[in-house]
C-alpha positions in Angstrom: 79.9 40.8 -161.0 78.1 43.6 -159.0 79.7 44.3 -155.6 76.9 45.2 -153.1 79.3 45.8 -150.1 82.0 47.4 -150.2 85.2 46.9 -148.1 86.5 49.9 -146.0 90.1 51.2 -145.6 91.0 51.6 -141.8 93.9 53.9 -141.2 95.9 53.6 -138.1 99.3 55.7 -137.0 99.7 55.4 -140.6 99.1 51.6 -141.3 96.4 51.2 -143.9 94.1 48.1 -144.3 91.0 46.5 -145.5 87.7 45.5 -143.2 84.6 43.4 -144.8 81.4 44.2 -143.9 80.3 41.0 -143.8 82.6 39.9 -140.7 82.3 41.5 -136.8 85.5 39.4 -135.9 88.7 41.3 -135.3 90.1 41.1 -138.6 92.7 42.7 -141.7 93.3 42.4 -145.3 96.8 44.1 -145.3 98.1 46.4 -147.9 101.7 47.5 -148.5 101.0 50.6 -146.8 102.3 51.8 -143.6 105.3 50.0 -142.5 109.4 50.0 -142.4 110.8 47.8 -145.1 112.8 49.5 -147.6 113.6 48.9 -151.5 111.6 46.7 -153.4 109.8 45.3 -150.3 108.7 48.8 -149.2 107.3 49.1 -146.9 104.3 46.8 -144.7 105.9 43.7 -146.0 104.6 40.3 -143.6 107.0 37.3 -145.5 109.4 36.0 -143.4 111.2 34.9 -146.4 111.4 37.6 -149.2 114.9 38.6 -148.1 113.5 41.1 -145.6 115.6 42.3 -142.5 114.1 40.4 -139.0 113.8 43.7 -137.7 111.5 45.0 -140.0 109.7 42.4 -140.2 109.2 42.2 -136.7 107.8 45.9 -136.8 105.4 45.6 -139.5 103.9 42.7 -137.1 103.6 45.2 -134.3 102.3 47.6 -136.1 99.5 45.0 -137.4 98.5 44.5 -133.8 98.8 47.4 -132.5 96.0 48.4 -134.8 93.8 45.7 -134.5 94.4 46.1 -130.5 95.5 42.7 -130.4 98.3 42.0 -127.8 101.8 41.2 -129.6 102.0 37.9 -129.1 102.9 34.2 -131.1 100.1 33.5 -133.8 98.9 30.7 -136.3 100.6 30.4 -139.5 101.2 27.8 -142.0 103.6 26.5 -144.5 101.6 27.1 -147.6 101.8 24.7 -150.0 98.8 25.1 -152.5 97.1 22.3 -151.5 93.4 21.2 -149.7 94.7 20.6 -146.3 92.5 22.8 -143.2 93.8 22.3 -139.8 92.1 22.6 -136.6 94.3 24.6 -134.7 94.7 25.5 -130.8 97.0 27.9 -128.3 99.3 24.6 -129.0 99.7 25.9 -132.4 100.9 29.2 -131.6 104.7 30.0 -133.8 107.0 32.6 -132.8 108.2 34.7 -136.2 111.5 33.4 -138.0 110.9 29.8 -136.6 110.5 26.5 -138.6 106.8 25.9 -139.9 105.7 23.2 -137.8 102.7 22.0 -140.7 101.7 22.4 -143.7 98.1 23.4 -144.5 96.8 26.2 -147.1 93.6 26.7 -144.2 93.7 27.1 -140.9 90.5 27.3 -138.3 90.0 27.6 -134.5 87.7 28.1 -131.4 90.3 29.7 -129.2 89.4 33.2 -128.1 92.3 36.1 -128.9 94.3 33.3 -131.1 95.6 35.2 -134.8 95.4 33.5 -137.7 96.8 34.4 -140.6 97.2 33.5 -144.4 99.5 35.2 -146.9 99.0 36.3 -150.4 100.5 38.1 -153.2 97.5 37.6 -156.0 96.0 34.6 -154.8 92.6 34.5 -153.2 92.4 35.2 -149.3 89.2 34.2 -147.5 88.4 35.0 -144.2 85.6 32.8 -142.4 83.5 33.2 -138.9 80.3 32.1 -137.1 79.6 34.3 -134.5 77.1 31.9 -132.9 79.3 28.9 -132.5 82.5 31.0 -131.8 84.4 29.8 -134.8 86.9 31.8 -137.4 89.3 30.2 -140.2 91.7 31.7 -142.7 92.2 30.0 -146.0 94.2 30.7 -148.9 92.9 30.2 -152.3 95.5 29.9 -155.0 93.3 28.3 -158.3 95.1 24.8 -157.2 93.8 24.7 -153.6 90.7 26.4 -155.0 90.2 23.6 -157.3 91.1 21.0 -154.8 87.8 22.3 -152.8 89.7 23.6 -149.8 86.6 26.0 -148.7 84.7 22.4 -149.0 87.4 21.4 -146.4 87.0 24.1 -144.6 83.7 24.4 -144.3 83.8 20.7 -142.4 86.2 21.9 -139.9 84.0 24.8 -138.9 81.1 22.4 -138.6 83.2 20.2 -136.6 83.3 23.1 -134.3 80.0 23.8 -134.1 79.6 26.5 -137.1 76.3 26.1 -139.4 76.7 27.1 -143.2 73.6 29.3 -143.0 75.3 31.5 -139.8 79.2 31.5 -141.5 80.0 35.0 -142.4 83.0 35.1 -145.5 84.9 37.9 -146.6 86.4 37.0 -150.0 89.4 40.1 -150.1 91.5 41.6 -152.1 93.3 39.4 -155.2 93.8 38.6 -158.5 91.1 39.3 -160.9 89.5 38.7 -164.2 91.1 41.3 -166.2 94.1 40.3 -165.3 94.3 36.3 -164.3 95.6 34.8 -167.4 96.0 31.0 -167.8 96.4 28.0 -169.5 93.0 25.6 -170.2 93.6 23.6 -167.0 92.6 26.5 -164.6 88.9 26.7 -166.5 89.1 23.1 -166.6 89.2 22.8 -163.1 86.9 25.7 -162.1 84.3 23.8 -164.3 84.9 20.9 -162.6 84.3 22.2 -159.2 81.3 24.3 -159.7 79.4 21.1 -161.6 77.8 23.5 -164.6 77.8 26.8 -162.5 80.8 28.4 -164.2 79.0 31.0 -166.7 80.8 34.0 -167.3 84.1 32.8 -164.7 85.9 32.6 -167.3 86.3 33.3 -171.5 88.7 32.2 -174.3 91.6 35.3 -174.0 91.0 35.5 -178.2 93.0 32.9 -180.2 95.9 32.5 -177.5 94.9 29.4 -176.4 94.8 31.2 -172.5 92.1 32.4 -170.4 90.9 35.0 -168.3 89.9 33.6 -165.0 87.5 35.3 -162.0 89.1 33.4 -159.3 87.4 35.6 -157.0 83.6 35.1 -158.1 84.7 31.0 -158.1 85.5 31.2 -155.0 82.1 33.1 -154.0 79.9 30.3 -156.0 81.7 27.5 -154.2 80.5 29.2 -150.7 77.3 29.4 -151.8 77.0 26.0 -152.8 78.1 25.1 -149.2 75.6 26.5 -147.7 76.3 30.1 -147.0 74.0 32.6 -147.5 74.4 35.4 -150.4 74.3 38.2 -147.9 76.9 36.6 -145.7 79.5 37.2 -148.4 81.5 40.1 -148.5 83.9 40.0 -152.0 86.5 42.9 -152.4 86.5 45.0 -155.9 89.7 45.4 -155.7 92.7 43.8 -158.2 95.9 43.2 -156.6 97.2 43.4 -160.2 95.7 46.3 -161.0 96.4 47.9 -157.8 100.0 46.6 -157.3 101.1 49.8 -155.7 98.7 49.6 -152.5 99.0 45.6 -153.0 101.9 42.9 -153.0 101.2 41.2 -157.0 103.5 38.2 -158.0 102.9 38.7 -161.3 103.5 42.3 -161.7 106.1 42.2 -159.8 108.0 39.0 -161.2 108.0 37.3 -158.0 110.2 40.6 -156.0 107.7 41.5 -153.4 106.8 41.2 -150.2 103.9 39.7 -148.8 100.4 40.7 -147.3 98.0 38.9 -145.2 94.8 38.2 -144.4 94.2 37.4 -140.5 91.5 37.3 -138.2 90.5 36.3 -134.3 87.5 35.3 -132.5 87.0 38.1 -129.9 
């Protein structure tokens, strides 16, 4: 697909990461750029659990932050388990680092001012969601399983419960996985087809005579938020492949599962 607005790259004391036009919330799609961890993990790694020191973990989180000009403080995470599950989520909700996970939920959304949330990827889909008339933001994670299981549908609902119109939510579809390099097995087209009832042209093609195919989890992802309600023009989509990219991004796959972890966060100002 054609993209029409192009992410920027903010650089700050060194820390490099990704804006969308399309949202005017405070808000970050991290790279691996910019912070202390060392070896394989090197060097802006955000997972708690990918055998990182606390300490530098604790630093690339300051950094993140500081550069945003968000006050270093406990934030919204979640347990991610690839499933459908949004949650509503309040000050109550706030989670020091290196503490349990007290849910799980792929999605998160809130109406609290100055509250982080944050999703984590490594080639999944990150999608970053606002209404800046009803005060509302959300991050969801989009592997193809919660993708499949509608969580933007879900999510989409929780930012109406708070108020938020589909007409007025801005989304910011960032950097991930893409076509050229998503290979799977016939259940991820399957379920893509599925979920976009007949609106799956060119999201997917036969990878030759594998029996595997190439998958746009990104432009799925897009469709769905249309078909919610959202407006073309309130959709920003990254042209970047974490894949292809894997040196300025965290990729599972290139990587064979050694990497660390970026994320995705945003706050209603």
């Amino acid at each position: 697909m054609e993209y029409s607005k192009p992410f920027a790259e903010i650089s700050y004391k060194g820390l490099a990461y990704m804006t969308a036009p399309a949202i005017p919330f405070p808000h970050a799609f991290t790279t691996r750029w910019g912070g202390v961890s060392t070896g394989a993990l090197d060097s802006l790694n955000l997972g708690e659990n990918r055998g990182d020191s606390e300490e530098n973990v604790r630093e690339n989180y300051r950094r993140v932050f500081g550069a945003l000009g968000l006050p270093e403080q406990e934030a919204c995470f979640t347990k991610q388990v690839h499933g459908s599950v949004v949650r509503l989520v309040t000050d109550a909700d706030r989670r020091a680092l290196f503490t349990p996970f007290p849910y799980e939920a792929d999605g998160i959304v809130t109406n609290v001012r100055g509250l982080p949330l944050f999703c984590f990827t490594a080639d999944c889909v990150p999608v970053l969601l606002c209404d800046p008339s009803a005060g509302a933001a959300g991050a969801i994670h989009c592997g193809w399983r919660s993708t499949a299981a509608d969580i933007l549908g879900e999510a989409v609902s929780k930012m109406q419960a708070l108020g938020a119109r589909p007409e007025n939510i801005r989304a910011a579809v960032g950097p991930a996985i893409e076509l050229c390099c998503f290979e799977t097995g016939p259940e991820v087209p399957e379920a893509v087809e599925r979920l976009l009832g007949g609106d799956s042209g060119g999201v997917f093609f036969a990878a030759g005579d594998t029996g595997k195919f190439m998958v746009d989890l990104k432009e799925t992802n897009r469709r769905r938020l249309i078909r919610l309600g959202l407006r073309t023009e309130n959709i920003s989509v990254s042209d970047e492949c974490t894949a292809c990219n894997c040196g300025k991004y965290w990729s599972h796959r290139k990587t064979g599962g050694i990497r660390g972890s970026q994320a995705a966060l945003i706050a209603v100002p």
